[in-house]
C-alpha positions as CSV (number, residue, x, y, z in Angstrom):
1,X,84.2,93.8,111.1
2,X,87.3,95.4,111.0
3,X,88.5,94.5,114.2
4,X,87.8,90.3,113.6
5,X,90.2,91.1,110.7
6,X,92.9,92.3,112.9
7,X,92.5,89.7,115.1
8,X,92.5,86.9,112.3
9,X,95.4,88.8,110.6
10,X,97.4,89.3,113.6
11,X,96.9,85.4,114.5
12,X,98.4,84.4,111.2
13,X,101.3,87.0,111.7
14,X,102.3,85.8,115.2
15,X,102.5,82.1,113.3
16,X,104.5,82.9,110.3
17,X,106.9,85.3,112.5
18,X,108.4,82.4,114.1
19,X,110.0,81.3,111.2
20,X,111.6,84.5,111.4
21,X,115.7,84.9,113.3
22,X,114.6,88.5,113.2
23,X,111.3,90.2,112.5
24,X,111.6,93.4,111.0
25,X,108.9,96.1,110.5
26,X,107.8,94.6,107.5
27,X,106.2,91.6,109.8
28,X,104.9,93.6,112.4
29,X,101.5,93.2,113.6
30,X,98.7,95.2,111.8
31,X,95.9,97.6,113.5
32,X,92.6,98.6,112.7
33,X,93.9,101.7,110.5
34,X,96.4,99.8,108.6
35,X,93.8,97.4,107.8
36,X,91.4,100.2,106.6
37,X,94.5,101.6,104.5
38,X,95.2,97.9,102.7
39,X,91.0,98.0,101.9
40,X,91.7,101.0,100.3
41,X,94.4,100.5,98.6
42,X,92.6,97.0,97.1
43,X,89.6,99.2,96.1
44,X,91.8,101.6,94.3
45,X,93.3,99.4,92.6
46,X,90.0,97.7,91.0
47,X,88.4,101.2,90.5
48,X,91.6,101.5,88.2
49,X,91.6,98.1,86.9
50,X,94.8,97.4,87.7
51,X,94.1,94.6,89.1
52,X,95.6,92.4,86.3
53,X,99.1,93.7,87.5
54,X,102.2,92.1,90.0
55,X,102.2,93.8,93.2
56,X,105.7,94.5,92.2
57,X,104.1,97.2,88.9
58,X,101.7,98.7,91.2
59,X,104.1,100.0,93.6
60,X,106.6,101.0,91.1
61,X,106.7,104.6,90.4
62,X,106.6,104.1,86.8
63,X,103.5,101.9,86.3
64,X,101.4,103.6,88.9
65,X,103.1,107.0,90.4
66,X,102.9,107.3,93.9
67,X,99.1,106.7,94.6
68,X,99.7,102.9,96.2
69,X,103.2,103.4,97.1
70,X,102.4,106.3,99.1
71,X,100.6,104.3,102.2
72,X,102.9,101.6,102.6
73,X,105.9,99.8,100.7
74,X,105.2,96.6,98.3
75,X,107.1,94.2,100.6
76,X,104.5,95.6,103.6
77,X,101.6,94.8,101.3
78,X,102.6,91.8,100.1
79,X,103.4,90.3,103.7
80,X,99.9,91.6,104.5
81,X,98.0,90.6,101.6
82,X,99.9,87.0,102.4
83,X,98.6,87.1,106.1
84,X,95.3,88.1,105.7
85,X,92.4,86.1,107.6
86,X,88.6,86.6,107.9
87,X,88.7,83.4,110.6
88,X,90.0,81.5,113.0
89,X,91.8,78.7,111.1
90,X,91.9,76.2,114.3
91,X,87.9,76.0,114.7
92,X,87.7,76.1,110.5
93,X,87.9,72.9,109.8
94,X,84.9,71.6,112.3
95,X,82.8,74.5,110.5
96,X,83.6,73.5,107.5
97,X,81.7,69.9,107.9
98,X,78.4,72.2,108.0
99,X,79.7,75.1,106.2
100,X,81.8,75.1,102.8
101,X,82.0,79.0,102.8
102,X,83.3,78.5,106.3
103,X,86.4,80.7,106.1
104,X,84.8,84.0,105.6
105,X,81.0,83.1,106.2
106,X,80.7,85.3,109.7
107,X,82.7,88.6,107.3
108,X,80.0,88.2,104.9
109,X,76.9,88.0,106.9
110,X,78.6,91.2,109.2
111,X,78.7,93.2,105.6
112,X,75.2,92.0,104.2
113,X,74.0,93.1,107.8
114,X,75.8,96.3,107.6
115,X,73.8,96.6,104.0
116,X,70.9,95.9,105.6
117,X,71.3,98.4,108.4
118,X,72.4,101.2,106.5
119,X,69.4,102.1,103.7
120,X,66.0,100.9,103.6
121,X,65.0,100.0,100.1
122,X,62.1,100.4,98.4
123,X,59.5,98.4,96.8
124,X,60.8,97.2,94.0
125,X,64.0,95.0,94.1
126,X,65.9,92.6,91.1
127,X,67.6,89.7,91.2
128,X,70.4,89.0,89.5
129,X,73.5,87.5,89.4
130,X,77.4,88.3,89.1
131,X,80.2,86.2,88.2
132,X,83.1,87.4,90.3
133,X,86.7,86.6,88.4
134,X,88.7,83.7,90.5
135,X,90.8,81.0,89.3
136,X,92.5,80.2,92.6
137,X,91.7,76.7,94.7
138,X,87.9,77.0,95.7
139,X,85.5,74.0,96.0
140,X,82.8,76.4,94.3
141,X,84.5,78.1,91.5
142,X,81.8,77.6,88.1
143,X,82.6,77.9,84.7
144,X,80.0,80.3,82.6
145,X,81.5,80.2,79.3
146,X,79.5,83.3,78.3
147,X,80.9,85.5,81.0
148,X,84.3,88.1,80.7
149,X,86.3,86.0,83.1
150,X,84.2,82.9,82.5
151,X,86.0,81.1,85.7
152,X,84.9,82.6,89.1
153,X,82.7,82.8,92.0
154,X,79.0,83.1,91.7
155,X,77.3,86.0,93.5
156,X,73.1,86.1,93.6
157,X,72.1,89.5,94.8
158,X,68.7,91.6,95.4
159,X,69.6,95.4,94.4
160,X,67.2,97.9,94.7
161,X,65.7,99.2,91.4
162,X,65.8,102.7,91.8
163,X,69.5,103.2,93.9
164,X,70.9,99.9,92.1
165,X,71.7,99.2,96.3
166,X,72.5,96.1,97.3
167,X,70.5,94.8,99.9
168,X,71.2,91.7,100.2
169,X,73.3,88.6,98.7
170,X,74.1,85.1,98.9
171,X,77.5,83.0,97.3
172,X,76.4,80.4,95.1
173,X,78.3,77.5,96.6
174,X,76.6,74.5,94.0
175,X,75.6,71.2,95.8
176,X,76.9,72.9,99.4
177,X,74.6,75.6,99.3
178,X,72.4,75.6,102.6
179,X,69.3,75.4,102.4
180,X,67.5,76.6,105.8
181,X,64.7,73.8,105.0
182,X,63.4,74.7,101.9
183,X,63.1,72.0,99.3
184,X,64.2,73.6,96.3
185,X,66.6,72.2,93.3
186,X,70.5,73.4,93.9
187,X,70.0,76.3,91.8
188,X,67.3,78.0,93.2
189,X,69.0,77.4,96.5
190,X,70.6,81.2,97.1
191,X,67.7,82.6,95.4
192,X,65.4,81.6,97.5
193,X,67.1,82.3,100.7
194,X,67.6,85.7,99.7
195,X,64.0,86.4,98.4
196,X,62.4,84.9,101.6
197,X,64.3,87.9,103.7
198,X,62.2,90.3,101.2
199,X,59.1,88.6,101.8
200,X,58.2,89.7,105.0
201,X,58.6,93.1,104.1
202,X,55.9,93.1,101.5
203,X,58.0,94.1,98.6
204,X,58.2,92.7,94.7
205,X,60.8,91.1,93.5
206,X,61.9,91.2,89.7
207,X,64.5,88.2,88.3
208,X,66.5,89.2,85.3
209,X,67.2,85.9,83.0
């Protein structure tokens, strides 16, 4: 997973440095460990929930001290953050005619394959769902007026009851949802799809409403 990112990341760098007279070490090409550090530093700063703050706060020494700072400067970060690809953009488009969520669809199913891999859950899982906070361009951002962030990105998952694991989840993506055959109503699209991977393994499944 790590190492698509690289590639992806490292792609996008090689493009934008040829604007550049003179690349400095700022637009360098990223590795597998510098990549680890900027996931780190990203869950950091939502553990903290600073991530309402410029770039330019969290790496000043006043706001946040030396805890982001430390692994690598803002203008590094920023470049990075700026560069940053799950995909490969030239073969994104044709995907996209099948595929709305396209641009990171093979990252997601490596990590819900990784979640899968990693702990075997027991027999009682929920379903629920999670409004992730996005206001940026995104051809599936809903609005649930009843949610903290109220704009965002949809997230149905099945948790296990009794570690709250995730085992597995699908992006709500509306009327581009895939459907794998089934004919079900847009909204029970993702739930569905993620239920039928329980099925098989003899398990009961709980919906919160």
């Amino acid at each position: 997973m790590i190492d698509l990112i690289v590639i992806h990341t490292n792609a996008e760098i090689a493009i934008k440095c040829v604007k550049y007279k003179d690349v400095k070490t700022t637009q360098r090409k990223t590795d597998s460990n510098e990549v680890r550090a900027l996931i780190g530093i990203l869950t950091l700063i939502a553990a903290m929930k600073e991530n309402h703050l410029p770039s330019r706060e969290l790496f000043d020494f006043t706001f946040c001290g030396n805890r982001y700072r430390s692994t690598m400067p803002n203008e590094r970060f920023d470049f990075l953050i700026n560069c940053l690809r799950f995909d490969d953009k030239y073969k994104r488009e044709q995907r996209r005619l099948t595929d709305v969520y396209a641009p990171f669809r093979d990252m997601w199913d490596l990590f819900i394959t990784a979640c899968q891999e990693n702990q075997k859950p027991s027999c009682y899982l929920t379903i629920d769902e999670q409004l992730l906070g996005f206001r940026g361009r995104c051809p599936f951002r809903i609005y649930i007026p009843n949610k903290p962030n109220k704009y965002g990105v949809k997230i149905e998952m099945l948790v296990d009851n009794s570690t709250k694991y995730m085992v597995d989840a699908e992006p709500y993506l509306g009327s581009f949802t895939k459907t794998d055959g089934l004919n079900v109503l847009t909204k029970g699209k993702a739930t569905l799809r993620i239920t039928a991977r329980a099925y098989p393994e003899d398990r009961n499944s709980y919906f919160l409403l």
